[in-house]
N, C-alpha and C positions, 0 to 999 in steps of 0.2 A: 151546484158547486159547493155551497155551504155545507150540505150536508154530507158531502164526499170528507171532506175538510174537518167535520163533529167527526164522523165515523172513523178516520183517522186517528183523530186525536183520544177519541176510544179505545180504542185495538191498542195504542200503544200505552197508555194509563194504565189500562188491564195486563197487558203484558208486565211490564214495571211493576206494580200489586204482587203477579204470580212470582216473578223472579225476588224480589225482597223477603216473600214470605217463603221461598226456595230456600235462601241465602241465613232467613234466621232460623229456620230448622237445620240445615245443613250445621248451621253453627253449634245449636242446640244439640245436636247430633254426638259431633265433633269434643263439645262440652263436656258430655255423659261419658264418652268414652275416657277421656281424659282422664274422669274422676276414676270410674274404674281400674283403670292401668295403676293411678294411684294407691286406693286400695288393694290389688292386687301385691304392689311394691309392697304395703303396712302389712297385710296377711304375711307376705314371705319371708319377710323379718320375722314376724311375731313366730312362726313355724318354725326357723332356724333356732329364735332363742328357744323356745320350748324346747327341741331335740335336743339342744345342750344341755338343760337342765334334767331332760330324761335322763340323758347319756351321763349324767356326772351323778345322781340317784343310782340307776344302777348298778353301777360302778362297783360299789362298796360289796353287793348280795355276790357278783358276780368274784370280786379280789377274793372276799370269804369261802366261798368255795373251791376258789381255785385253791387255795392256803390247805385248805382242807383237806383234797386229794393229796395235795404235794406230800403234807405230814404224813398222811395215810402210806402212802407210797413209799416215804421213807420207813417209816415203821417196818411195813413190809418186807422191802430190801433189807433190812437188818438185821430183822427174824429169819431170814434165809438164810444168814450169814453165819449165825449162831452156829456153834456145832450142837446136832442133832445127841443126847444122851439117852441111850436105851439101858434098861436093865436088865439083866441077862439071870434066869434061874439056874 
């Protein structure tokens, strides 16, 4: 009977051991993941501001050449506009 009673009190020791040492991994687990979703969040900020600061850098190369065509353009339309002067022999 006694040792029905040790043997008991084993099994469930053991069991209680497995399940706590479940429970602080699980935690641990649960932990890591945490931090990651965290950093995750600081990367996708940090992504958004850098695209803004790309986006407002290029800005300028790209205004410039569009200015550029425009004048071109105008030029062009204007010179078409000219009457053409031929010299006649």
């Amino acid at each position: 009977m006694f040792f029905r009673l040790l043997a008991l009190i084993i099994v469930l020791t053991s069991v209680s051991v497995a399940e706590i040492a479940l429970q602080k991994q699980t935690l641990a687990q649960k932990r890591q993941v945490s931090q990651l979703f965290q950093q995750l969040d600081i990367l996708d900020t940090e992504r958004a501001k850098l695209f803004l600061v790309t986006q407002e850098l290029g800005a300028a190369p790209i205004l410039h050449s569009e200015l550029v065509r425009s004048y071109r353009d105008q030029e062009t339309r204007s010179a078409s506009r000219l009457p053409q002067h031929q010299s006649r022999r």
